[in-house]
N, C-alpha and C positions, 0 to 999 in steps of 0.2 A: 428716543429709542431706548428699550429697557436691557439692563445688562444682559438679560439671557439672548438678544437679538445683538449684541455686539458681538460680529464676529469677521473683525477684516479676514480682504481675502491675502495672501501673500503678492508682491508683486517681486521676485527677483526675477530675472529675465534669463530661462534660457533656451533662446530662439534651435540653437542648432544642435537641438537632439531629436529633433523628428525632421526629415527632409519632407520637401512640396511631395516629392512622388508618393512616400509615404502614406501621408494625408487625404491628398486625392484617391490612393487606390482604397483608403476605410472609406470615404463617400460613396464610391464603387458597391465596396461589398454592402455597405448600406441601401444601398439604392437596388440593389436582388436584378438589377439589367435596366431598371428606368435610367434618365436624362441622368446627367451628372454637371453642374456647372463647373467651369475652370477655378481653380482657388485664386485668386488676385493677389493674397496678403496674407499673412496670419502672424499672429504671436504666441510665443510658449513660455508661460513661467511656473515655478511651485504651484500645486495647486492645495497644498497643505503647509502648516508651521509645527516647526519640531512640535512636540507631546500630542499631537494629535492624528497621529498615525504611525504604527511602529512596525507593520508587517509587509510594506511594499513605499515603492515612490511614486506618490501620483503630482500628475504637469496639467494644467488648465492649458486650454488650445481655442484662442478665437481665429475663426477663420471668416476673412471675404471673401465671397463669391461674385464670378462674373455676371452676373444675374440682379446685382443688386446687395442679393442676402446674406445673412453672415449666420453661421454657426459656432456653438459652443459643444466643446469637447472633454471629456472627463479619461486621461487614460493613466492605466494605472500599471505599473511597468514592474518588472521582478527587481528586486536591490540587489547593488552591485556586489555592497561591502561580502569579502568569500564566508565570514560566519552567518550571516544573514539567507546570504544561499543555501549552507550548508542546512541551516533549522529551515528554509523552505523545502528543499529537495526531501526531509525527512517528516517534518509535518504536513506535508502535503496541501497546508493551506492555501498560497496562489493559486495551485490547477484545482484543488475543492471547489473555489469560487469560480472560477471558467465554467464546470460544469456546470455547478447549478443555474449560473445565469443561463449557458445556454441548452440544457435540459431539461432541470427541473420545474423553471420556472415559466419554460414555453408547457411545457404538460399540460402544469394546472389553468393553464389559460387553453388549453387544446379540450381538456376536460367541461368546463365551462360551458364554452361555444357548441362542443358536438354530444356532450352527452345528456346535457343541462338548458343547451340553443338559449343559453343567455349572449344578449348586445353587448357588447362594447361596456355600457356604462353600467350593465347594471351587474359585471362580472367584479370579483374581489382580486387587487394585485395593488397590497403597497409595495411594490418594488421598482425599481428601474428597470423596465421593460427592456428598452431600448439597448444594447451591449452586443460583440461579439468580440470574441479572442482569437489570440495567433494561430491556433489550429493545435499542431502539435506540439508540446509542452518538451521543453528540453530541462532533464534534471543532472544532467553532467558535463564533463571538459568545462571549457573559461563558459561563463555565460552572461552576456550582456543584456541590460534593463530590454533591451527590446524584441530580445528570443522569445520570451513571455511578456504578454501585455493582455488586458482589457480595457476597449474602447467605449466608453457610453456617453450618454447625454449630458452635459451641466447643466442640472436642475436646478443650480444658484443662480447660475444667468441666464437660463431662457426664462423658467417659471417664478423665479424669485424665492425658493427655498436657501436653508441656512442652518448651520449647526447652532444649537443653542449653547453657552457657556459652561465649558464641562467644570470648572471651579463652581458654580453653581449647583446647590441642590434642583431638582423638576420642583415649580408648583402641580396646582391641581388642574389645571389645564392642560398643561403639559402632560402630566399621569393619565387624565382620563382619554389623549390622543394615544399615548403607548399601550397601554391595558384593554384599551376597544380594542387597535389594530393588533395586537398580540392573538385575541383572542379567536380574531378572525382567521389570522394565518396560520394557526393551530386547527383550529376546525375546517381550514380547507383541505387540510393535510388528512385529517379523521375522512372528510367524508371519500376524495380521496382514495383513502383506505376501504370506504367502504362499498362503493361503486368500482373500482378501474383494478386497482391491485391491492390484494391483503401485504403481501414483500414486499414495501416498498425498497428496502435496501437492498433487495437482492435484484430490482431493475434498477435502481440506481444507487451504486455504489459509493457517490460522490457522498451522500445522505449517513454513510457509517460513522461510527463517532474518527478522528485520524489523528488523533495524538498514540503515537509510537510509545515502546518503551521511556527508549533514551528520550523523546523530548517530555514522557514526565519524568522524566529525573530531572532536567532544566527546570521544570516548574517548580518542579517537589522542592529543588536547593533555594528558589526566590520563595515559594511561601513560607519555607523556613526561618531565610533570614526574613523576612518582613514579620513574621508571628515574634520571632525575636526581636526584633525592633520596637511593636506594638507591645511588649511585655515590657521593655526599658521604659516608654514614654508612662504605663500605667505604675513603675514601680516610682519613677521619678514626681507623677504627680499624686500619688497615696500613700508609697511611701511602703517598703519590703515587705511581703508578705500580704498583700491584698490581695482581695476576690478576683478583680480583674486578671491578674498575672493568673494565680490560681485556675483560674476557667480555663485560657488560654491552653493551657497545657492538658488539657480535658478533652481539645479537640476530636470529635471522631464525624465518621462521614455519615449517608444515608441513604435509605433504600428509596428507590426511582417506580413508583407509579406511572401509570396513564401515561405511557410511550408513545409520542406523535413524534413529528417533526416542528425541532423546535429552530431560533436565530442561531439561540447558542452562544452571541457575544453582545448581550443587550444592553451598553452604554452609550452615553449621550451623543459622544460623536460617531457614534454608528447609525444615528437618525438623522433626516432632516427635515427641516418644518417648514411651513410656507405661514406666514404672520397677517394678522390685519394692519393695513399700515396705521388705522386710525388707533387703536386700544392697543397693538401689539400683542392681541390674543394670539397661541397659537391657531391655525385652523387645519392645517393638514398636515399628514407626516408620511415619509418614506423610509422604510428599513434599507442600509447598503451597508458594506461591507458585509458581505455573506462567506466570510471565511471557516464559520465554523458551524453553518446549518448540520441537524444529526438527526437521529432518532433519539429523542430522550424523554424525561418525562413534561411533562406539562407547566409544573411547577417548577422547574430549573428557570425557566425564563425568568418567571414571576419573582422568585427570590433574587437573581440577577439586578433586576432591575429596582429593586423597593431598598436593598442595601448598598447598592454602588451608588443609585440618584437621585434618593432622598433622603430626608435628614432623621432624627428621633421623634421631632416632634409630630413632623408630618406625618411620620407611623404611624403614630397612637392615635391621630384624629382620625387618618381617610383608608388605611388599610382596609378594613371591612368594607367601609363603601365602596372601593374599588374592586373587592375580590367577586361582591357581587355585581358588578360590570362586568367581567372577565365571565362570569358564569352566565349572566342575563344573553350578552353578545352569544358566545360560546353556542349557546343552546338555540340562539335566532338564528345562527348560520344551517346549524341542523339541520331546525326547522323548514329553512326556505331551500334546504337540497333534498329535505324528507330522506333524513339518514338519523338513525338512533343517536343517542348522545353515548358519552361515556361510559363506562359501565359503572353504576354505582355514582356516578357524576351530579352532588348537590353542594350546594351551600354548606352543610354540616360538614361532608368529606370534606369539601375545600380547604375548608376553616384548618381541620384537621390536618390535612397533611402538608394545608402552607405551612403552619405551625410547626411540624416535624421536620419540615424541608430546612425550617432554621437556620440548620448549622450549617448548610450550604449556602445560604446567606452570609452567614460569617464566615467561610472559607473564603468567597467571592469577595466582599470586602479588602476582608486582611490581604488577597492579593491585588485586587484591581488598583483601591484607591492610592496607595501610591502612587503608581504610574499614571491616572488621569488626575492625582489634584501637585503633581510635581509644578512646583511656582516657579519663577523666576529665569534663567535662560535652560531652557532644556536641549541635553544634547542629539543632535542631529546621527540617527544612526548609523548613515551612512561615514557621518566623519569620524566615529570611533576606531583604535589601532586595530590592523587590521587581521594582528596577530591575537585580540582579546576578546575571552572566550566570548561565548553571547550569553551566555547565564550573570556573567561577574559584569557583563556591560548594563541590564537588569536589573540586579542586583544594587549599582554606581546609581541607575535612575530609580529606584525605591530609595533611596536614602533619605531621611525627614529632614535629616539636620535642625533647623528653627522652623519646619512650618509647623506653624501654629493653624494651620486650617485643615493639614491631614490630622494631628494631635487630635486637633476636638471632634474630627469625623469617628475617629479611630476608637476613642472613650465613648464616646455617644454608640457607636455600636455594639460595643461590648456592656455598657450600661442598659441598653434594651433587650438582649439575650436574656442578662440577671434579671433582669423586670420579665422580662414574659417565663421564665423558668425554666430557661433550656440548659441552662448552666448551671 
């Protein structure tokens, strides 16, 4: 097995946070009034290990059925800890994702079928089809993990998907499964746009960008101190007054093109892949956690993903080849709903405003990689005090101390900015 398919699953056991009634009545609502078998059995444990999920608590659920069958269950439940609440109730991510699972992403499959009378197979949805939530979203008084919840499929034990090792840079396999399916879920969104609704945020609102004031200021304090941080490790390894530090401080943002609907939080353990058992190739991939789908532009994702999950070198080799995947796919989707492309939408633009979009690359970085390349035991959110803040708990998990694998991510990105001349 290749490191990037090493990914135990957790096993701690805790059976008695979902009762049988519970259980049974999500086969219910699944079942829309068919049969429903009696559950016989089931187990509940973590169904994630600290640093690989920071915005909610998800429990794997095997259940036996009277019938014989057994299902696998993915639910993902509101965190307890009261800061954690506090930044959901304000960032509105948990209910963001309720809708679009069951809104937006029933549309484009509603669009599909009736306006386009594509089958089943030959319609586009990497996503987790399969999901429904608690109904009404409770954002005040005490709130327990199961006032909010969404329940979906586990596509690591039915179909054999898997997260790929987020210590790890993507090969090209890996990239050309993210960059295809990016570009398809982008263009289904355009077409979309261009058949059903030009607003789409104004029919669905789940789609607005929803970070609040106050939760950028939590952001703005952690990319701060991590820029500071990333300025220590390049003064320590060049030595006072180098370019790196220097750039750093240069920082400024950028203007947003070609506004679709983008994922919005395009790293590693926000995909999953289904592998060849024999080569270990990837072969398929599913986008999930949909916490922060928006309207934004095109290139947010792209830059996302090229600075948080791969390395320098593999920039400089496959970026172009991949940008024209993004654009070849991009335009086949088009084509095959016979809906105009982007306005101005080529190779040259591409090139162009990925290149511009740069520095949103390096904001993305300087904040992300922290928090998915934190080695060693990472702290469990929910067990943080529970009087401390959530910015400074953050904060506690961006800390580099000795790794030496965020260090060289950290130079290596800031040494390709200086190479391509954005700095």
């Amino acid at each position: 097995m290749s490191a990037s398919q090493e990914n135990p699953a957790p096993c701690e056991t805790t059976s008695d946070v979902f009762s049988k009634g519970f259980l049974q009545n999500a086969l219910k609502i699944e079942a829309k009034g068919g049969p429903v078998p009696e559950i016989t059995s089931y187990l509940t444990t973590l169904g994630t290990k600290p640093g690989d999920n920071y915005g909610s608590i998800i429990y794997s659920v095997d259940i036996d059925l009277s019938d014989g069958t057994k299902r696998f269950f993915v639910i993902k439940c509101y965190p307890n800890h009261p800061g954690r609440q506090e930044f959901g109730n304000t960032s509105n991510m948990f209910f963001k994702e309720c809708e679009v699972y069951s809104k937006w992403i029933p549309e484009l499959g509603r669009m599909q079928k009736e306006v386009f009378s594509l089958d089943e197979e030959e319609r586009i949805h990497n996503f987790n089809n399969d999901s429904y939530s608690s109904g009404q979203a409770r954002k005040s008084g005490v709130i327990s993990s199961l006032d909010n919840f969404i329940i979906m499929e586990d596509l690591r034990k039915t179909y054999g998907f898997r997260m790929s090792n987020r210590l790890v840079p993507f090969d090209l396999d890996h990239m050309h499964l993210v960059i295809e399916t990016l570009a398809k879920v982008h263009a289904i969104s355009w077409v979309y746009r261009n058949h059903v609704e030009s607003q789409i945020t104004e029919k669905f609102p789940c789609l607005v960008t929803n970070l609040r004031m106050e939760n950028m200021e939590i952001w703005s304090s952690v990319i701060n101190a991590n820029l500071e941080q990333a300025k220590e490790i390049f003064d320590k390894e060049f030595g006072p007054g180098n370019n790196y530090s220097a750039s750093a401080d240069k920082f400024a943002g950028m203007v947003e093109p070609w506004r679709i609907i983008c994922h919005g939080d395009c790293w590693s353990n926000n995909m999953l892949f289904r592998y060849d058992p024999k080569s270990g190739k990837p072969l398929e991939i599913v986008l999930v956690d949909l916490q922060l789908p928006q309207e934004s532009c095109v290139v947010n994702d792209l830059e996302y993903v090229f600075f948080v999950c791969t390395s320098l070198e593999f920039r400089r080799k496959h970026t172009d080849t991949l940008l024209q995947l993004y654009h070849d796919t991009f335009n086949g989707i088009c084509d095959k709903f016979e809906t105009p492309t982007l306005p101005g939408f080529c190779m040259d633009s591409l090139r162009f405003r990925f290149h511009r979009g740069k520095l949103l690359g390096y904001y993305l970085a300087m904040m992300v990689l922290p928090i998915i390349l934190k080695d060693g035991n990472v702290t469990n959110m929910e067990d943080i005090e529970q009087s401390k803040d959530i910015a400074e708990a953050f904060i506690d998990i961006c800390k580099a101390d000795e790794n030496a694998l965020l260090k060289g991510r950290l130079i290596e990105v800031m040494k390709g900015m200086i190479e391509d001349g954005v700095f």
